[in-house]
TITIKOL-70452 format. One record per residue (C-alpha): x, y, z. Coordinates in Angstrom, 3 decimals. Each point is the difference from the previous one (the first is absolute). Layout:
// residues N
R        px        py        pz
R         X         Y         Z
...
***
This chain:
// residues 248
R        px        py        pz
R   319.664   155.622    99.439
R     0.901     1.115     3.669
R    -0.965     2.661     1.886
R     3.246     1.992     2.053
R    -0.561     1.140     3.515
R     3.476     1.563     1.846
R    -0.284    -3.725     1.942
R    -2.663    -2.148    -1.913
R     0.289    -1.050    -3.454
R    -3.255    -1.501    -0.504
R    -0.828    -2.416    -3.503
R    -2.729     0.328    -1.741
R    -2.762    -2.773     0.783
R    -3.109    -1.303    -0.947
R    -2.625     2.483     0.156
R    -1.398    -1.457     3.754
R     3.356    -1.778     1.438
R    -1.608    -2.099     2.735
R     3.582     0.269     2.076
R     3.361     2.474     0.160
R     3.625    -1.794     0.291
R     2.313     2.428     1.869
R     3.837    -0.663    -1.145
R     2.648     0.676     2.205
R     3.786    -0.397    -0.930
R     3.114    -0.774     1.515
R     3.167     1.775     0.545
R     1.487     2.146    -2.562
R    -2.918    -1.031    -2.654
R    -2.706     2.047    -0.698
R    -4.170    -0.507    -1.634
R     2.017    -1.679    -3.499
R     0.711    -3.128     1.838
R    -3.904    -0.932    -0.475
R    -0.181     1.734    -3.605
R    -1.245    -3.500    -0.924
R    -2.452    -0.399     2.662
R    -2.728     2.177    -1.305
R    -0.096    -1.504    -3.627
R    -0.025    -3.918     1.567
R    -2.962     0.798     2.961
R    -3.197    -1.083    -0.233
R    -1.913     2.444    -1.716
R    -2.312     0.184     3.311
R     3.642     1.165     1.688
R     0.972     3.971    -0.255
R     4.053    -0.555     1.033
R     0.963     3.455     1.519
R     4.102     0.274     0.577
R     1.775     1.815     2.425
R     2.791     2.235    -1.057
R     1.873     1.126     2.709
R     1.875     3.226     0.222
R     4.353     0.050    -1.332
R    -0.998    -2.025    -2.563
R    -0.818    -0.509    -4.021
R    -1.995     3.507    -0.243
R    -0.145     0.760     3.520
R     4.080    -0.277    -0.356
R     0.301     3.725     0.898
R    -1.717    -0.072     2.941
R     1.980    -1.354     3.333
R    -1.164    -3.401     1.030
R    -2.662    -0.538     3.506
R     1.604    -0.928     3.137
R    -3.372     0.172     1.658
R    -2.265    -3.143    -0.108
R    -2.772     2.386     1.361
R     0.390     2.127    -2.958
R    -0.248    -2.178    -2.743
R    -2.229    -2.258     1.667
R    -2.522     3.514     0.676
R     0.981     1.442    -3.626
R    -1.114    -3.827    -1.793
R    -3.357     0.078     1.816
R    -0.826     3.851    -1.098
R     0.676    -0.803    -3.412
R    -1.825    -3.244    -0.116
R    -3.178     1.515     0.619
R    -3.420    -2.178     0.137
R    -0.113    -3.449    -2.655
R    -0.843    -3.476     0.011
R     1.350    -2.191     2.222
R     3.565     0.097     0.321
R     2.124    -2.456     0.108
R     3.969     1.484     0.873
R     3.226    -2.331    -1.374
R     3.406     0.955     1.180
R     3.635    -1.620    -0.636
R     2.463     0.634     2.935
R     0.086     3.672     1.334
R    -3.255     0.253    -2.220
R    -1.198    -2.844     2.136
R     0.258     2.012     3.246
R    -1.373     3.355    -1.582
R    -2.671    -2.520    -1.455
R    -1.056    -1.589     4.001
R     0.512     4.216     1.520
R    -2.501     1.064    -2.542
R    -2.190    -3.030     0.746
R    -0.376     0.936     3.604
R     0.006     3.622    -1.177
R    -3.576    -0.597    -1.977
R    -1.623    -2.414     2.066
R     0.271     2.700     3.064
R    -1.615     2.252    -2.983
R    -3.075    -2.208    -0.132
R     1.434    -1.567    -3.732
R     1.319    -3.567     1.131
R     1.720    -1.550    -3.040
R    -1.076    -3.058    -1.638
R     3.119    -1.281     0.484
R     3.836     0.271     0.018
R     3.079    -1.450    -1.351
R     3.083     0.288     1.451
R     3.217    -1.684    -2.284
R     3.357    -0.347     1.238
R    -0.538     2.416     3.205
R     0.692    -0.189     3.583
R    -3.118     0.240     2.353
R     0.460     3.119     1.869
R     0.302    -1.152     3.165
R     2.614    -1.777    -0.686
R     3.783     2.342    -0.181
R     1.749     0.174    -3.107
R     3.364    -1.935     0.511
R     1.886     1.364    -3.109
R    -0.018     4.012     0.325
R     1.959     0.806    -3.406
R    -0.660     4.021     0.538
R     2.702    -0.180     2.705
R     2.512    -1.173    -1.786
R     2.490     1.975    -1.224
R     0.278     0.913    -3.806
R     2.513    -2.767    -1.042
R    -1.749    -2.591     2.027
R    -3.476     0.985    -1.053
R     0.940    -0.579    -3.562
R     1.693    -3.628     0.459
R    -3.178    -0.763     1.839
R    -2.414     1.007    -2.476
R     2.079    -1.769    -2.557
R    -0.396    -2.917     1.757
R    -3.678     0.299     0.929
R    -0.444     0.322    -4.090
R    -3.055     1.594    -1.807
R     2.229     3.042    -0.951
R     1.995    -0.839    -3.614
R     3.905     0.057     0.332
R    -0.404     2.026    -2.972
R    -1.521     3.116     2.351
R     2.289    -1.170     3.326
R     3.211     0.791    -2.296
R    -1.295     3.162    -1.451
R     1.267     2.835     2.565
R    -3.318     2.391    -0.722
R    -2.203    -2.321    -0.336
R     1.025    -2.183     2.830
R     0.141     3.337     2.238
R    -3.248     0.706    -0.881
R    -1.767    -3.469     0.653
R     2.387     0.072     3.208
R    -1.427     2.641     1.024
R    -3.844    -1.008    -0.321
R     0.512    -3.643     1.284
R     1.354     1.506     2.898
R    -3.060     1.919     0.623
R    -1.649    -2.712    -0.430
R     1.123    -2.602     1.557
R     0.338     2.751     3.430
R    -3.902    -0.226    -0.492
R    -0.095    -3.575    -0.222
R     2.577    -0.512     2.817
R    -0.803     1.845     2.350
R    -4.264    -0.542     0.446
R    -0.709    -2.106     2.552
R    -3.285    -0.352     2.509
R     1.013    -1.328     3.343
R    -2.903    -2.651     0.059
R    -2.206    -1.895    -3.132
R    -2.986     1.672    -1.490
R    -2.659    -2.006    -0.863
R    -2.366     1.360    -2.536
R    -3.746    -1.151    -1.268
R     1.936    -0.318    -3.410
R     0.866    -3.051    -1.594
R     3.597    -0.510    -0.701
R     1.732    -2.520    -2.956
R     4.026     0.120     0.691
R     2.117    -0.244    -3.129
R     3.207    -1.210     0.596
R     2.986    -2.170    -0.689
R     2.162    -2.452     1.688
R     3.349     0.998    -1.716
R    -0.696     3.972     0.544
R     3.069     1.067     2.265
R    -1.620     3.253     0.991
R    -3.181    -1.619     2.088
R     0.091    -2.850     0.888
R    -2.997    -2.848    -0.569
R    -0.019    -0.200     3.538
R    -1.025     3.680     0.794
R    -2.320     0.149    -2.565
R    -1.957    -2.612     1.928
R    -0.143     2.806     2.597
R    -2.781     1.478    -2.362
R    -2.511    -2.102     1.892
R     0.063     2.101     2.561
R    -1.117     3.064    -1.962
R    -3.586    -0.832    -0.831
R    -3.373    -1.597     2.348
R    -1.297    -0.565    -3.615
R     2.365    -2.609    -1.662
R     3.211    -0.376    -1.202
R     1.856    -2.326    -2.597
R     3.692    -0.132    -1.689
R     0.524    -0.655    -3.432
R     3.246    -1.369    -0.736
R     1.875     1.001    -3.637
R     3.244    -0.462    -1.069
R     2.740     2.226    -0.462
R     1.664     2.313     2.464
R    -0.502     3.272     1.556
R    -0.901     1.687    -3.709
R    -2.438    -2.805    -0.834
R    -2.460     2.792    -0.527
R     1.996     0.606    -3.011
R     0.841    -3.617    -0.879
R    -2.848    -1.308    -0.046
R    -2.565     2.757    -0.216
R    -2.819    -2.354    -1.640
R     0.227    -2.388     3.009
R    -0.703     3.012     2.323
R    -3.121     1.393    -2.015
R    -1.574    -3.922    -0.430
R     0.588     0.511     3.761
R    -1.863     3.302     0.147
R    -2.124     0.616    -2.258
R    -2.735    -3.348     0.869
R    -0.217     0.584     3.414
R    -0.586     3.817    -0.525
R    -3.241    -1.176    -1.507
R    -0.736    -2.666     2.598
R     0.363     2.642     2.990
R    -1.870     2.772    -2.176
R    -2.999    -2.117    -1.312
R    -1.949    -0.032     3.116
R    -0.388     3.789     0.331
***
């Protein structure tokens, strides 16, 4: 069972969950990349997921260029909980640091927070896909992977996730803060050394980002390794969720 907000898509946990997982995805996905998550938490865990606008059933709406919008329109909807926890892969894992900030200024530090294959926000974006143009932007996305050559061949369909990536990945590109922000938040880094789209050097840049701890878990697989190895990532998660939450 799940309960559908217009942004949250919260499972349904044990009757007193003693923490909240917040699940952010990356470019192009949308909440169905964690449709797993909820069923495989601790039963202590309620795993809320993100669905962004231009995708799944938000498809019809246009996708946010505005990191202060979605950041402002997650924390409305998220209302008062247990502690949260807040996970993000890649773009997800910049939303996921903004809306850390974001509810710590609101008096509702989180636990803790993930960040997976994502750039630290101080540090520039060295790819910018959005630019390209349309030619170009496809041959790069087919060579960054995650998208099926089934869908890149399809003319509609490849229009269509085109046009949502490159929404997207304008978002992703194009946030930067001039200087690190450190926040009372602990931060674990998942990342890997073969993902071409940040490197394992700037996620060491994480450290930077938090006066109350950081640490890097290292998995295998590239960029997508949120999808390839999925397990890894929640035996990652979901253990130290309860570690940071069972003090409170």
């Amino acid at each position: 069972m799940s309960d559908r907000g217009r942004w949250l898509i919260r499972s349904a946990p044990s009757a007193r969950p003693r923490a909240r997982l917040l699940c952010l995805p990356h470019a192009g996905a949308g909440a169905s990349l964690f449709r797993l998550w909820p069923e495989r938490a601790p039963d202590a865990v309620e795993v809320v997921r993100v669905q962004l606008p231009g995708r799944e059933e938000r498809a019809r709406e246009p996708p946010s260029l505005s990191m202060t919008e979605v950041v402002a329109a997650i924390e409305r909807e998220l209302g008062d909980g247990p502690p949260t926890a807040i996970f993000g892969h890649s773009l997800g894992g910049l939303i996921a640091f903004e809306l850390a900030k974001r509810l710590h200024e609101a008096g509702a530090t989180p636990a803790r927070l993930f960040v997976s294959g994502a750039r630290p926000p101080h540090l520039p974006d060295p790819h910018q896909l959005h630019r390209l143009p349309e030619p170009d932007f496809i041959e790069a996305l087919r060579r960054r992977g995650g998208i099926p050559d089934d869908v890149l061949r399809h003319a509609e369909l490849r229009d269509m996730v085109g046009r949502l990536l490159r929404a997207d990945l304008a978002l992703a590109e194009t946030w930067h803060r001039p200087e690190p922000v450190a926040l009372p938040v602990p931060i674990t880094v998942c990342a890997a050394r073969a993902d071409a789209v940040v490197s394992w050097e700037a996620t060491g840049h994480w450290s930077l980002c938090s006066t109350r701890g950081y640490e890097r878990v290292e998995l295998p697989g590239d960029h997508f390794f949120i999808k390839q190895h999925d397990a890894l990532v929640m035996a990652a998660v979901f253990p130290r969720i309860l570690q940071a939450t069972a003090a409170r």
